[in-house]
C-alpha positions in Angstrom: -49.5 -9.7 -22.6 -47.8 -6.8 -25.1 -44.9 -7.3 -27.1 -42.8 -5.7 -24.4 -44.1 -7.5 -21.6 -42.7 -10.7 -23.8 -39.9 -9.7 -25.2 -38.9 -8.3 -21.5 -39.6 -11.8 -20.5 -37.4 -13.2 -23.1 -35.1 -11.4 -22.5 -34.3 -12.0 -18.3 -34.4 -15.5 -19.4 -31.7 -15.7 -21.9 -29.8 -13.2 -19.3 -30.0 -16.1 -16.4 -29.3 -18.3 -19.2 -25.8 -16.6 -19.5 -25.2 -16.0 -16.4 -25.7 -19.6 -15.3 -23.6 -21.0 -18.0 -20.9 -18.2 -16.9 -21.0 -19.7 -13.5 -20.9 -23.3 -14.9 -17.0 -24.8 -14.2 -15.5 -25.8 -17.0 -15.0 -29.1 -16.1 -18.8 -29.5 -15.8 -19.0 -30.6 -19.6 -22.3 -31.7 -19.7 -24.1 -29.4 -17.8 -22.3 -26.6 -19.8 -23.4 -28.3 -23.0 -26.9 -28.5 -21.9 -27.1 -25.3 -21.0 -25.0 -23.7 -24.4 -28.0 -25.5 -26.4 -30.7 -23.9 -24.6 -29.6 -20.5 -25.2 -28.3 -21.1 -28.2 -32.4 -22.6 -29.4 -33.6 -20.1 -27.2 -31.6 -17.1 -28.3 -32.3 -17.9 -32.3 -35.9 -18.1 -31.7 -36.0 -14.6 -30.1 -34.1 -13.3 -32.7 -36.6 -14.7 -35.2 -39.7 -13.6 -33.7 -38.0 -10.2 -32.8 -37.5 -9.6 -36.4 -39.9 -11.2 -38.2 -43.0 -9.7 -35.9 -41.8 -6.7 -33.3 -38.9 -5.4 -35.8 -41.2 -5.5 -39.2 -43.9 -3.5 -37.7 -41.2 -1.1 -36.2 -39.7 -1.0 -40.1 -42.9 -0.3 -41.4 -43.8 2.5 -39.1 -39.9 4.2 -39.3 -38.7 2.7 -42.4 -35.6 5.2 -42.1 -35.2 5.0 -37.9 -31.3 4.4 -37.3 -32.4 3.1 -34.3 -34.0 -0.1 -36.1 -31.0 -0.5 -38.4 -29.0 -0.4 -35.0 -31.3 -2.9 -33.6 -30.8 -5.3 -37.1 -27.1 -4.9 -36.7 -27.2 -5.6 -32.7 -29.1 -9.2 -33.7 -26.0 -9.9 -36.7 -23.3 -9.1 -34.2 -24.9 -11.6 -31.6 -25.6 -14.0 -33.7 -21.8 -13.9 -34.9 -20.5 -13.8 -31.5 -22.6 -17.5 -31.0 -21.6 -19.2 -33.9 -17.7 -18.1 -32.8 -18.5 -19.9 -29.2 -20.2 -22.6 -30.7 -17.3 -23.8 -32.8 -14.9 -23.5 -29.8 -14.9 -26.6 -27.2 -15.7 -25.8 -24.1 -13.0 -26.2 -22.2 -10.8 -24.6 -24.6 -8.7 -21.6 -22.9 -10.5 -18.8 -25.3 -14.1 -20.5 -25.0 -15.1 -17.8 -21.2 -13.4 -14.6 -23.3 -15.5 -15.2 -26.6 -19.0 -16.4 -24.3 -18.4 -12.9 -21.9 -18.4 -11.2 -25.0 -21.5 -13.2 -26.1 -23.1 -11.9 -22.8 -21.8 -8.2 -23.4 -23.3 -7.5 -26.5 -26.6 -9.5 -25.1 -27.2 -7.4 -21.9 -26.0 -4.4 -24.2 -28.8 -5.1 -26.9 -31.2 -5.8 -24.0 -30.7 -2.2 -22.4 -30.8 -0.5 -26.1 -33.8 -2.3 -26.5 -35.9 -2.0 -23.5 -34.9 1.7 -23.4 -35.0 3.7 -26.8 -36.5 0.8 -29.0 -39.2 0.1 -26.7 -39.6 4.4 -26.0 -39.5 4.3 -29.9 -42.3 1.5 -30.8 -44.6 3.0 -28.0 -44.5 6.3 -29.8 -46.1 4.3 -33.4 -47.5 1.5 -32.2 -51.1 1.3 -30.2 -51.8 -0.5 -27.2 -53.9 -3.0 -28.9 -51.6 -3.5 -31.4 -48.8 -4.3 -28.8 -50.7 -6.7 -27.3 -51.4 -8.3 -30.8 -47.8 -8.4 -31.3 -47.4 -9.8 -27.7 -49.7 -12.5 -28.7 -48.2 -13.9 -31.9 -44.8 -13.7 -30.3 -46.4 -15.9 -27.8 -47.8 -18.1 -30.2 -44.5 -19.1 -31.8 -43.6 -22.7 -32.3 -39.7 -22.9 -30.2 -37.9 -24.9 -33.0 -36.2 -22.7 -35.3 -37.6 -23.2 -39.3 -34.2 -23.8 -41.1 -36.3 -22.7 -44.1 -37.2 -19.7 -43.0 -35.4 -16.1 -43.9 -35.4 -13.8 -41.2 -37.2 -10.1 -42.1 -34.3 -7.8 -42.4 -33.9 -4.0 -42.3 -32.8 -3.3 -46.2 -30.2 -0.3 -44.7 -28.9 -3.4 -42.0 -25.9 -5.4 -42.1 -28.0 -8.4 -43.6 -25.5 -10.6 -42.0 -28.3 -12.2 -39.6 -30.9 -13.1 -42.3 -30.5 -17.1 -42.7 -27.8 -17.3 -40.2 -27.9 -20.7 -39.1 -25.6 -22.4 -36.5 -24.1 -25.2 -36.4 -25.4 -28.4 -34.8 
């Protein structure tokens, strides 16, 4: 499997993720907050392994490609936009505005991703490597390491590195 056969995979399945909590009443507490912790453990571990193993090779290679920096930044603002759901109860009246945001920016950083940054890696990055990549994306533990510090583009945001959510 290559890095974009996973990371496509990831992907759809943080999308259903969304759009079954989207669909979830919200008087359906618990199912809602069963689902909100799966993508929330599920979208932070992406992030990580996105960064720290696709998005470091990428840097590497195109150290001065806007498109990465763009990429960075797209992971900050999502991760912002999940730690301002998180804090909001779920059946507060602002809780479906901030989580269809959530799900904007999401299914926005998916098409910016599968299209220009995938286009982009393909050009610097060989087929064996991909599936290397593929592989230790694979390989990655689901917990999230509190003690780790996420690679970062030096030209992004930075507001994603060490980002931790509430619990």
């Amino acid at each position: 499997m290559t890095v974009y056969d996973h990371v496509s995979q990831q992907h759809q399945r943080l999308l259903r993720l969304l759009e079954e909590l989207e669909r979830t009443p919200a008087e359906a507490m618990l199912v809602r907050s069963a689902l909100f912790a799966t993508l929330e453990e599920e979208l932070l571990h992406h992030a990580e392994a996105e960064q720290d193993i696709f998005y470091r090779m990428l840097f590497e290679r195109m150290p001065d490609s806007l498109a990465i920096v763009e990429a960075f930044d797209a992971h900050s603002t999502i991760l912002h936009a999940l730690a301002e759901v998180q804090i909001l109860p779920f059946d507060n009246s602002r809780w479906a505005d901030k989580f269809a945001a959530l799900h904007l920016l999401v299914r926005a950083h998916v098409l910016e991703e599968e299209g220009v940054i995938f286009d982009l890696a393909r050009l610097k990055i060989s087929p064996c490597e991909a599936r290397a990549l593929g592989e230790c994306m694979k390989e990655l533990p689901l917990e999230a390491d509190d003690d780790a510090t996420l690679f970062e583009h030096p030209a992004a945001s930075g507001q994603a590195a060490g980002l931790r959510l509430l619990h």
